[in-house]
SEMAR-771713 format. One record per residue (C-alpha): residue in one letter; y, z, x; residue number from 1. Coordinates in nm, 4 decimals. Example, Ala and Ser with C-alpha at 12.3 -4.5 7.8 and 13.67 -1.06 7.14 Angstrom:
<sites>
@res:A, py:-0.4500, pz:0.7800, px:1.2300, n:1
@res:S, py:-0.1060, pz:0.7140, px:1.3670, n:2
</sites>
This chain:
<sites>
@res:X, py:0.3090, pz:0.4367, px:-1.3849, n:1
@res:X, py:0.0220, pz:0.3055, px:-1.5543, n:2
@res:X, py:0.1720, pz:-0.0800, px:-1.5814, n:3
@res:X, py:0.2097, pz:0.0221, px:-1.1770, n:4
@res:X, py:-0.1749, pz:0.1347, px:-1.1026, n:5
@res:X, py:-0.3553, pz:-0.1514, px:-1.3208, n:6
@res:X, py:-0.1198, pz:-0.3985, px:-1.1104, n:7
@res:X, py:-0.2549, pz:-0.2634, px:-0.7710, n:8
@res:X, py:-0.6099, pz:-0.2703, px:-0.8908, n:9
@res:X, py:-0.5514, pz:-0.6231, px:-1.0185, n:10
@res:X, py:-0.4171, pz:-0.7175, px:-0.6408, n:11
@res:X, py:-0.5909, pz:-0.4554, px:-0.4479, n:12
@res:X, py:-0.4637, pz:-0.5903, px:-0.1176, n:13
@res:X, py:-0.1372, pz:-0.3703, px:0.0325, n:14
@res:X, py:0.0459, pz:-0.4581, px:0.3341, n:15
@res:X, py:0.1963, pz:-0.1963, px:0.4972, n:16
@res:X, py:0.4899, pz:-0.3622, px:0.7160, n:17
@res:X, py:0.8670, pz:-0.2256, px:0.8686, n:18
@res:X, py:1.0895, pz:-0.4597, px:1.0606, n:19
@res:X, py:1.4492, pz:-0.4077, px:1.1549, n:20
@res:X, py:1.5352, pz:-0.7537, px:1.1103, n:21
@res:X, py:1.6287, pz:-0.8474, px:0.7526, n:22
@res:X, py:1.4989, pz:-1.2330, px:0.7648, n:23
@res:X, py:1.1955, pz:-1.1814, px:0.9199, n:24
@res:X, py:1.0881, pz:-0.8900, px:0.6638, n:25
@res:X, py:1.1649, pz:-1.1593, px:0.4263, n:26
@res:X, py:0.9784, pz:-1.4286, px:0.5721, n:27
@res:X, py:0.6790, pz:-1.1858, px:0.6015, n:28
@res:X, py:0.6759, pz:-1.0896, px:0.2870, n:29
@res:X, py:0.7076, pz:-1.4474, px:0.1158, n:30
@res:X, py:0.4393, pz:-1.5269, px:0.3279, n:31
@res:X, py:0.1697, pz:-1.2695, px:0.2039, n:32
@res:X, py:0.3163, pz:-1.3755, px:-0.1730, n:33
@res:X, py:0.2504, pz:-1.7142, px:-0.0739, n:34
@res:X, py:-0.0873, pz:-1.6045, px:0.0069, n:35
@res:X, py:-0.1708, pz:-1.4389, px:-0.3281, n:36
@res:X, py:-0.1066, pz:-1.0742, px:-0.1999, n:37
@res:X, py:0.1475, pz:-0.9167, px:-0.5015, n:38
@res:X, py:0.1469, pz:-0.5512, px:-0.3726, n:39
@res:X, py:0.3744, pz:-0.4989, px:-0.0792, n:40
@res:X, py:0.4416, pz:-0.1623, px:0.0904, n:41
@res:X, py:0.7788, pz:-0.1312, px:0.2654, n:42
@res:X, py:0.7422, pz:0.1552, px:0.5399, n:43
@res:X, py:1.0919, pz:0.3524, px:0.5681, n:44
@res:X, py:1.0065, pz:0.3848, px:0.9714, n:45
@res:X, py:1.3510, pz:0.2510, px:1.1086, n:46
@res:X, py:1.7364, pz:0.2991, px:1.0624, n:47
@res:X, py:1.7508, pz:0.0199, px:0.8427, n:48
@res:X, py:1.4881, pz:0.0706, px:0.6150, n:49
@res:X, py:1.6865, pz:0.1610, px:0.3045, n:50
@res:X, py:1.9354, pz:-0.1495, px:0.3291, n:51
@res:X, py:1.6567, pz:-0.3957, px:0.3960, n:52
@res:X, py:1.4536, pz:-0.2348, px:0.1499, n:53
@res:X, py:1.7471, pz:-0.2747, px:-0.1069, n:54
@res:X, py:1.7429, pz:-0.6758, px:-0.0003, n:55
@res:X, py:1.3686, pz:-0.6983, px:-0.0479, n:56
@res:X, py:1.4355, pz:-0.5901, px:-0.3858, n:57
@res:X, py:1.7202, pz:-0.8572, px:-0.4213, n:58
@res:X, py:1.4901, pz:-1.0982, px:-0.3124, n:59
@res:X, py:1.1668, pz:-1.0012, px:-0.5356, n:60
@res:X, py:1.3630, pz:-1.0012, px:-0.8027, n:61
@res:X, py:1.5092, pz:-1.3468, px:-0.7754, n:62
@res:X, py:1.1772, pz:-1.5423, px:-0.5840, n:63
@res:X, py:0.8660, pz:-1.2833, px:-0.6284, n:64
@res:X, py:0.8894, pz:-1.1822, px:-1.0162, n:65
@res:X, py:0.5526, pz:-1.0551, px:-1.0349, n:66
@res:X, py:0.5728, pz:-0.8592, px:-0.6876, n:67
@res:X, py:0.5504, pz:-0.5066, px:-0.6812, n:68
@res:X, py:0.7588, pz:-0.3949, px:-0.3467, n:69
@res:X, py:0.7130, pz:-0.0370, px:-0.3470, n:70
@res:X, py:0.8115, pz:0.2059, px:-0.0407, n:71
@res:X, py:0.6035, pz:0.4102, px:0.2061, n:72
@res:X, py:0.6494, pz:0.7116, px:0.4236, n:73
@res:X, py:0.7723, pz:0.9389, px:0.2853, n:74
@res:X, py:0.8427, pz:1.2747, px:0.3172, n:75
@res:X, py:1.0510, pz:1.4261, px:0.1058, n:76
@res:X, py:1.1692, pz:1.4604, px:-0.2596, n:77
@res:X, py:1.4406, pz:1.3389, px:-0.1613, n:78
@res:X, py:1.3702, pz:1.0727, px:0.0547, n:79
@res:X, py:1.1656, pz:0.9741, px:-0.2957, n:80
@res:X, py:1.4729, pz:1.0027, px:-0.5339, n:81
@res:X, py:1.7023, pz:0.7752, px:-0.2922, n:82
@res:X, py:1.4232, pz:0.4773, px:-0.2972, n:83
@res:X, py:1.3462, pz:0.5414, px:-0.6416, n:84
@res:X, py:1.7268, pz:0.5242, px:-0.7675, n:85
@res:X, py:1.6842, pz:0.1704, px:-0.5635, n:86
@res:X, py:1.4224, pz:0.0331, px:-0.7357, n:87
@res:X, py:1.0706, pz:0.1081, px:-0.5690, n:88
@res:X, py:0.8387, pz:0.0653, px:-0.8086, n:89
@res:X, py:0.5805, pz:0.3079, px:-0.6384, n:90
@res:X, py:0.5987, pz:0.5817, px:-0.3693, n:91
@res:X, py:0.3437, pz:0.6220, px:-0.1014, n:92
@res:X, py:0.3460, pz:0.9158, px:0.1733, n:93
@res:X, py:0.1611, pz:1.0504, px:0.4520, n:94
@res:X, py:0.1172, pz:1.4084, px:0.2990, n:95
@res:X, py:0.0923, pz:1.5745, px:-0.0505, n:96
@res:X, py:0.3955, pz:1.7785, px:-0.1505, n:97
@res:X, py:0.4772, pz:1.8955, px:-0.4968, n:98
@res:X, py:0.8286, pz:1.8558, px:-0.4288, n:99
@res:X, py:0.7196, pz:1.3973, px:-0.4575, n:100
@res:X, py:0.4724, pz:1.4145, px:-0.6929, n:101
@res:X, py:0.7532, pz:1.6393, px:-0.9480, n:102
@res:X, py:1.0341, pz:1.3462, px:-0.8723, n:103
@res:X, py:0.7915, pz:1.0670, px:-0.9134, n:104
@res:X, py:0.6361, pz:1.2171, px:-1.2027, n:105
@res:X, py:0.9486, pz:1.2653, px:-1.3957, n:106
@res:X, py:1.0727, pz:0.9358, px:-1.3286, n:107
@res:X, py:0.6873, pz:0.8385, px:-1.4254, n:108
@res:X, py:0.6878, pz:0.6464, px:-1.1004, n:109
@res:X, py:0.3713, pz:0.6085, px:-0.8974, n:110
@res:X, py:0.2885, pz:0.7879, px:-0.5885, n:111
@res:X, py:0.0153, pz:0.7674, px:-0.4196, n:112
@res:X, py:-0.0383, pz:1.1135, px:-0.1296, n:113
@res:X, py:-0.2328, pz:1.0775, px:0.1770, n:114
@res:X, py:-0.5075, pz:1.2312, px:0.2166, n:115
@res:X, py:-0.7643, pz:1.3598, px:0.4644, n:116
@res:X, py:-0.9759, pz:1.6758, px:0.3510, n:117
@res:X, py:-1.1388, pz:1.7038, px:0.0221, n:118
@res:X, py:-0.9151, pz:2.0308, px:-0.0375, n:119
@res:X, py:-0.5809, pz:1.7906, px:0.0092, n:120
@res:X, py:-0.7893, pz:1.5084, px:-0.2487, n:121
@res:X, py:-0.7886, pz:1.8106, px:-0.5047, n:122
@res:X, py:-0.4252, pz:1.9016, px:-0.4547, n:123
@res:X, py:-0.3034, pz:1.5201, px:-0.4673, n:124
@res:X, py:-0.5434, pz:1.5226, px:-0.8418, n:125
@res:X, py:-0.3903, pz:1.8684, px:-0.9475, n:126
@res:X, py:-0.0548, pz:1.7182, px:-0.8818, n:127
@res:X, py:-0.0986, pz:1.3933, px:-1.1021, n:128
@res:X, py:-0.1787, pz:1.1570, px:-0.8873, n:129
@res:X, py:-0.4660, pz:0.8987, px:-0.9453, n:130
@res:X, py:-0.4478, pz:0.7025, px:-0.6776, n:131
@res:X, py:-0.4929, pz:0.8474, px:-0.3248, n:132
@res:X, py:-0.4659, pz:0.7176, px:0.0507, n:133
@res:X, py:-0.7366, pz:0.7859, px:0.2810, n:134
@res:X, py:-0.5316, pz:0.8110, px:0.5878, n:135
@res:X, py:-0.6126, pz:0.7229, px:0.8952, n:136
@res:X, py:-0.9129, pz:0.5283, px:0.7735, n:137
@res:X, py:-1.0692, pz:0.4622, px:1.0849, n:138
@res:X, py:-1.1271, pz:0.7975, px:1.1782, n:139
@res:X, py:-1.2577, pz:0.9250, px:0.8275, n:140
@res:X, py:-1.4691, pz:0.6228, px:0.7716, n:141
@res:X, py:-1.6579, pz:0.4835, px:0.4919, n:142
@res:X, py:-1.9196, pz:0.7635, px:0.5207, n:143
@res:X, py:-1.6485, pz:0.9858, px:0.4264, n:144
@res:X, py:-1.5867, pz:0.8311, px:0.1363, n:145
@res:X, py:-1.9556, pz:0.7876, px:0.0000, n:146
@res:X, py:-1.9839, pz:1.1520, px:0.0915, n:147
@res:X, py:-1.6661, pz:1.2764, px:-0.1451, n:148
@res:X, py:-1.6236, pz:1.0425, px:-0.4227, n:149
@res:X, py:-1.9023, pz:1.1924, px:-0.6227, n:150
@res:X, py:-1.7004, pz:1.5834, px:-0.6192, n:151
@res:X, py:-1.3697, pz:1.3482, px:-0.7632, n:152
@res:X, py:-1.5197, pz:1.0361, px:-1.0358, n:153
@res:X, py:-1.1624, pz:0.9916, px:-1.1718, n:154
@res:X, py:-0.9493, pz:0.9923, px:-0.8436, n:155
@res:X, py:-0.9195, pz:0.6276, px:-0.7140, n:156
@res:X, py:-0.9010, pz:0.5572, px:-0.3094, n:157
@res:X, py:-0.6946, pz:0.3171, px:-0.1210, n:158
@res:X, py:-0.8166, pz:0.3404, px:0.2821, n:159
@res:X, py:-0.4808, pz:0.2753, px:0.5079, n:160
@res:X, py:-0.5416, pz:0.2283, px:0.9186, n:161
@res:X, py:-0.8603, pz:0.1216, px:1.0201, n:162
@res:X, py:-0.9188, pz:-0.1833, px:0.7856, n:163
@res:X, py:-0.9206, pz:-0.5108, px:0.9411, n:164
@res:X, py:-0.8636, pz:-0.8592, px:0.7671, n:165
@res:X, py:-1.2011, pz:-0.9613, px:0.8340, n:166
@res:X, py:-1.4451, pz:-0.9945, px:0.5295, n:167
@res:X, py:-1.7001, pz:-0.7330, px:0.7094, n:168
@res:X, py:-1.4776, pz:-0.4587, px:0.7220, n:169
@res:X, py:-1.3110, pz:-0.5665, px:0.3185, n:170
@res:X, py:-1.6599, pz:-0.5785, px:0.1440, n:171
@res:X, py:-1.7699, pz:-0.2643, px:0.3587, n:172
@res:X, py:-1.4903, pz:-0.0076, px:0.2168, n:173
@res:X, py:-1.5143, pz:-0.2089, px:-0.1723, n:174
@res:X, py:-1.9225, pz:-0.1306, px:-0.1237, n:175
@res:X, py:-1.8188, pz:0.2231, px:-0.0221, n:176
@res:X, py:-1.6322, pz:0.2415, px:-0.3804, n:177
@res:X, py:-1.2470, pz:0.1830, px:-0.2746, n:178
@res:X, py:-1.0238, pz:0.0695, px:-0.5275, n:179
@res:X, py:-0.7837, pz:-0.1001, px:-0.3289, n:180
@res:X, py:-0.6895, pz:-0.1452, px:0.0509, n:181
@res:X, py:-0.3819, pz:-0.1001, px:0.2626, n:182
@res:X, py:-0.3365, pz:-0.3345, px:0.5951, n:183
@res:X, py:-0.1063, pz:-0.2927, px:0.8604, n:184
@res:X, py:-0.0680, pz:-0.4331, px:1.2057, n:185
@res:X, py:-0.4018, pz:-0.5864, px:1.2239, n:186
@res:X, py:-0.2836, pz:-0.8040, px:0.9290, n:187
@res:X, py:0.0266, pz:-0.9302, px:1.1149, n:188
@res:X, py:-0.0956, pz:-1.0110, px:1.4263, n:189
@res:X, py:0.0147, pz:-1.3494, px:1.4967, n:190
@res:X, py:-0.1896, pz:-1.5761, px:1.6474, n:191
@res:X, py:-0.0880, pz:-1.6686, px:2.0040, n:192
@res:X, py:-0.0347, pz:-2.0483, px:1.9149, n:193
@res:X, py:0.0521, pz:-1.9814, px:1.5672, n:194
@res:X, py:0.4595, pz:-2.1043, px:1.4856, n:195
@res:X, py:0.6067, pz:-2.0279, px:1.1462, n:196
@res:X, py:0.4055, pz:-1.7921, px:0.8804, n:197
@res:X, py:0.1428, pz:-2.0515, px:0.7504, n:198
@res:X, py:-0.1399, pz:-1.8683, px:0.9411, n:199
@res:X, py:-0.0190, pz:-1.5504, px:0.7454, n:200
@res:X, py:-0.0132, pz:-1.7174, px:0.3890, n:201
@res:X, py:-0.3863, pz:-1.8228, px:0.5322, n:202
@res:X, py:-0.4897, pz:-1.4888, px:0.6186, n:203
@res:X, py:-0.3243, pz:-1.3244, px:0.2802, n:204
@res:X, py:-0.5436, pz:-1.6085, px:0.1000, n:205
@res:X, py:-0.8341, pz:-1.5078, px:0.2877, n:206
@res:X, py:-0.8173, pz:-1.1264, px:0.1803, n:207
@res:X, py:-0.7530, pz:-1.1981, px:-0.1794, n:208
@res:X, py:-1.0542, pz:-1.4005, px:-0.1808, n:209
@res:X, py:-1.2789, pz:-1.1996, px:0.0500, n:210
@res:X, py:-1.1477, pz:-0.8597, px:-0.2452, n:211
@res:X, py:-1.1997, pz:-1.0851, px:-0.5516, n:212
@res:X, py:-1.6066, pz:-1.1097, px:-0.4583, n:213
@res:X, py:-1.6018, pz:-0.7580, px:-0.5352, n:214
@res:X, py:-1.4804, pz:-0.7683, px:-0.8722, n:215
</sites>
């Protein structure tokens, strides 16, 4: 878990992504590696989550070696165990519940709760975790975070919804004291004349650069 966590705060940049096609989860994910993102968070939102999620793994393991392709929303311990048993590296969910952070923990497996009060930040650091998600992010807001972060010095924040790939809103939640950051559809929002992925290996690039002024 702690290989896991120093990873993600080495490449603080997490795309959150779910597509039902196979190929084109592949092609998006190659893309952001391309880019220099090598933290990617599969979201079990579909019916074939698990079996693509199993073929990312294939992949990562034969063309991303130093990818970490963990899993996201979920629910339930064991929801956790099944991705787990497939090779997620790291678990990340919409709620804290004891039931994940015990499965994780004994499999010494990161998860990472989300988060929205400071009452569900101390529950997530009573449970073991030391990473949280401030979730949505747009509607809690940087202020937010300035305003709690001094009641938890050793828990670490990841913002997830409401953080654009623009290098405004990137140096504005790293100022506010985030540790990493998790992007989702605003990241892979093609262009309307783009064709092929090189304007997402671009904007991956961008990020990585835009989050390395802030270390």
């Amino acid at each position: 878990m702690k290989n896991t966590l120093k990873h993600i705060l080495s490449y603080p940049v997490l795309p959150v992504y779910y597509n039902d096609d196979i190929q084109t989860c592949t092609e998006v994910v190659n893309a952001c590696y391309q880019g220099g993102i090598r933290v990617f968070e599969f979201v079990n939102r579909g019916d074939n989550a698990p079996e693509n999620f199993s073929k990312l793994l294939a992949y990562q393991r034969e063309y991303w070696p130093d990818l970490l392709l963990g899993i996201g929303t979920i629910k339930t311990a064991a929801m956790a165990t099944a991705y787990i048993e497939m090779g997620a590296t790291f678990i990340v969910s919409p709620v804290v519940k004891a039931e994940i952070a015990e499965v994780t923990l004994d499999r010494d497996i990161l998860w990472v709760p989300g988060c929205m009060t400071p009452t569900e930040i101390s529950l997530a650091e009573d449970l073991g975790a030391p990473l949280v998600k401030l979730f949505p992010g747009d509607t809690l807001g940087t202020g937010f975070l300035k305003g709690i972060r001094p009641l938890f010095p050793a828990m670490r924040f990841m913002p997830t919804g409401g953080v654009n790939p623009t290098a405004e809103s990137i140096s504005g939640w790293f100022e506010a004291g985030v540790s990493a950051v998790g992007l989702g559809s605003k990241l892979f929002a093609k262009p309307t004349d783009a064709v092929g992925y090189d304007w997402l290996v671009q904007r991956s690039r961008e990020l990585m650069g835009w989050v390395g002024k802030h270390f």
